[in-house]
C-alpha angles and dihedrals in degrees: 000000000000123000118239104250087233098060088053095044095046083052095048095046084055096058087048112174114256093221095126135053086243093050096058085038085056101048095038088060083050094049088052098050074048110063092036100064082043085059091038106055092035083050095051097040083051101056095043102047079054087049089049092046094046089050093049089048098043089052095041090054098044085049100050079060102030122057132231092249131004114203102195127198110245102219131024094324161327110273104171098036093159094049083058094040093054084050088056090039092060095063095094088224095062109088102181141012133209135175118218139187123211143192144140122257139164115234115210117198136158086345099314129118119193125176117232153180105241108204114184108205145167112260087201102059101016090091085062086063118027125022095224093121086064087057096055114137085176152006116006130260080247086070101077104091121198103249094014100084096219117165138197116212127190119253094259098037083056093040088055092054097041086232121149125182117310088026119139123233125185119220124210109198113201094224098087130207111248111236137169085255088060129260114339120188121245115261132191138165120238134193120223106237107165146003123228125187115183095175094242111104092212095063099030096057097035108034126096131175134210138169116271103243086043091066092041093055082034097053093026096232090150109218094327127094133209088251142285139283122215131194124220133208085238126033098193083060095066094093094057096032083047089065099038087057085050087079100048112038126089106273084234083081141067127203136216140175127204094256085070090043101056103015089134093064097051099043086049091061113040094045087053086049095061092038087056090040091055091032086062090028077076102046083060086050100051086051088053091048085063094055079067085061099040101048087041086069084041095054091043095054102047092053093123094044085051100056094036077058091052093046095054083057101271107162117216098255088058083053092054099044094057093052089048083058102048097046088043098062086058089064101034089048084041090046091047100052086046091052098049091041096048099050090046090057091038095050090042099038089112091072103028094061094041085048091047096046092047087051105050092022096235128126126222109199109024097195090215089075106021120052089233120053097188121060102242116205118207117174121200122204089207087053085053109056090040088065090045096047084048098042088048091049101053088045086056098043088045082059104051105075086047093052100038085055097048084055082060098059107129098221093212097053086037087059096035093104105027 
C-alpha cells in the first residue's frame, strides 16, 4: 500500500535537520511546545485524578460516620422508632436500619475540657449503618453496654484529653437538672471503652459514642430517639429514595440524606475541580499557541520546497495538509508523553508525596486544618481521554492558520530569489 506523499513529506518535515542555525532554532521552538502540552496534560490528569480522589475519601469518611438518610423525629422525640424503621425498611433500596439518640455535651478529663457531639446509639444494629466499627484502634462498639456507661471517643478527642482504655471521663450535658440552689448541669461519669479513628479531624476530635439506653436515660428522653439513620444499596440513590419514603412516613418526621447534609463539601469541591480543570486546560493551550510560532518559521523556511511542490502540480490543500501533519505530531508526540507521565504519577501519588514531604520536611495536609490528612488518587479513564481529546484539538486548531498560509504561497514570488 503506498503511503500518501504528504504524509512522508509532513514526517519528514518533523525530523528537520538541524544543518543551519534556523533549522536547530526550528526544531528547538517545536521541542518546547512540545514539552509543554506533555506538562500540561500530565498536570492536568494529575490533579484531577487528586481532585477525584479527595472527592471519593472525603465521601467515604463522612459516610462511615454519617449515615445515607437520616428520618428525624419532629418534636421532642421519636416513640415508635421500629414502626418507622419497618416503613423505611420496606423501600427495597434501604439495607439497614438504626435508632440514635443525640445531644451536645462537654467531657472533662486530667484537667482538660473538650466540647462534643454525644450519639447513643445501638451497638447491634449500628454496623448496618456506619462503618465506625471498621475504624476501631481500640476496644469494640460491643463493647457499650446498656447500664454500664461505657463511651467510645475518637483518636483526637481522646488524645486532647490524655485519656487510654478503663479511663474515666466525665460528661456535662447542657440540659440541667432544676434545684432550690438554682439550675445544675447534668454530670455523669463514663468509662472509656474504645478508640475510632475514621481519618477525618472533624469527626475524630468531636465525635462520642454511648450506648443507646445510657443517653436516653442521659438526656432523659424516656423510651423515645431522636430518630433513626438508614443505609442504602446505593448512596448516590438517597436523594430519590428520600423522596419515595416522604410520602410514607408519619408527618411528625423529616427526612435528610447525606447530599443535603453535607451539600457545602461537595459543591466545594467540585466547583474547585472544574476551576483547576479550566486553570491547566490553559497551560495546554498556551503550549499549543507555541506550535503557531513554531510551524510559522517552519513555513518561512520552507518557502522554495513549497513552491517546487506547486509546480509539480501540488494543490493547496496538499500544502496544508503537509504542514497539519507536521505541526500535529508535535501534539499528539507531546499528548502521549503527558498521558503516560501523568498515570504513572496519579497511580503512584501515595509514595511520591510521602517521599517528597520526608525529603524537604514539609507537610502537605496538616489534618488539623484539612479534613484529609493523606493526599487519595482516583483516575478516571473517562478523565483521561477528555484531556487527550482537549490537548489534540488545540494542537490541530494551532495548525490550521500556518498551513492554511503556507497553501497560499505564490510559487513565483516563493523562487524569485532563489
Amino acid at each position: 500500500m503506498s503511503i500518501p506523499y504528504e504524509i512522508l513529506v509532513g514526517l519528514r518535515y518533523f525530523r528537520a535537520r538541524r544543518g543551519s542555525s534556523r533549522n536547530g532554532f526550528v526544531s528547538f521552538i517545536a521541542a518546547v511546545s512540545m514539552a509543554g502540552i506533555a506538562l500540561g496534560v500530565a498536570a492536568l490528569i494529575v490533579v484531577i485524578s487528586v481532585m477525584n480522589g479527595f472527592q471519593e475519601e472525603l465521601r467515604n469518611r463522612i459516610l462511615a460516620v454519617a449515615s445515607h438518610i437520616e428520618i428525624r423525629a419532629i418534636g421532642p422525640g421519636m416513640e415508635d422508632w421500629q414502626a418507622v424503621a419497618q416503613l423505611a425498611k420496606a423501600n427495597a433500596h434501604v439495607r439497614g436500619a438504626a435508632p440514635f439518640v443525640s445531644g451536645q455535651a462537654m467531657l472533662s478529663a486530667s484537667g482538660a475540657n473538650r466540647g462534643t457531639l454525644v450519639r447513643g446509639i445501638d451497638p447491634a444494629l449500628e454496623d448496618t449503618v456506619a462503618d465506625i466499627g471498621k475504624h476501631m484502634r481500640a476496644g469494640s462498639l460491643a463493647d457499650l453496654k446498656p447500664g454500664a456507661f461505657g463511651i467510645v471517643l475518637g483518636s483526637e478527642l481522646a488524645r486532647a484529653l490524655g485519656l487510654r482504655l478503663g479511663d474515666t471521663v466525665v460528661l456535662i450535658t447542657p440540659q440541667g437538672t432544676v434545684t432550690p440552689a438554682g439550675t445544675l448541669p447534668r454530670v455523669k461519669s463514663f468509662k472509656l471503652v474504645g478508640v475510632f479513628e475514621i481519618g477525618m479531624y472533624e469527626f475524630d476530635s468531636g465525635l462520642a459514642l454511648i450506648d443507646l439506653t445510657d443517653a436516653q436515660k442521659l438526656y432523659r428522653t424516656g423510651d423515645a430517639v431522636s430518630g433513626v439513620r438508614l443505609k442504602l444499596d446505593d448512596m448516590f440513590a438517597a436523594p430519590a429514595v428520600a423522596r419515595e419514603l416522604f410520602g410514607t412516613l408519619p408527618v411528625d418526621t423529616e427526612l435528610r440524606d447525606w447530599t443535603l447534609d453535607h451539600a457545602n463539601f461537595f459543591r466545594a469541591v467540585a466547583i474547585e475541580k472544574r476551576v483547576m480543570f479550566i486553570i491547566l486546560t490553559l497551560i495546554v493551550a498556551v503550549a499549543a499557541f507555541n506550535i503557531v510560532s513554531a510551524q510559522v518559521m517552519v513555513v518561512t523556511d520552507k518557502q522554495a520546497d513549497i513552491a517546487i511542490l506547486r509546480t509539480q502540480g501540488a494543490a493547496p490543500a496538499s500544502i496544508m495538509t503537509i504542514f497539519v501533519i507536521q505541526g500535529a505530531l508535535v501534539g499528539v508526540i507531546g499528548t502521549l508523553i503527558g498521558v503516560v507521565g501523568g498515570v504513572l504519577l496519579a497511580l503512584n501519588i501515595g509514595t511520591v508525596v510521602p517521599f517528597i514531604e520526608r525529603v524537604f520536611s514539609i507537610q502537605f495536609l496538616d489534618k488539623s486544618v484539612y479534613y484529609i490528612s493523606e493526599l487519595p488518587s482516583h483516575l478516571l479513564s473517562s478523565d483521561i481521554t477528555l484531556i487527550s481529546v482537549i490537548a489534540l484539538t488545540l494542537a490541530l486548531l494551532a495548525t490550521i492558520y500556518p498551513s492554511w498560509h503556507a497553501s497560499k504561497v505564490n510559487p513565483a514570488e516563493a523562487l524569485r530569489y532563489e
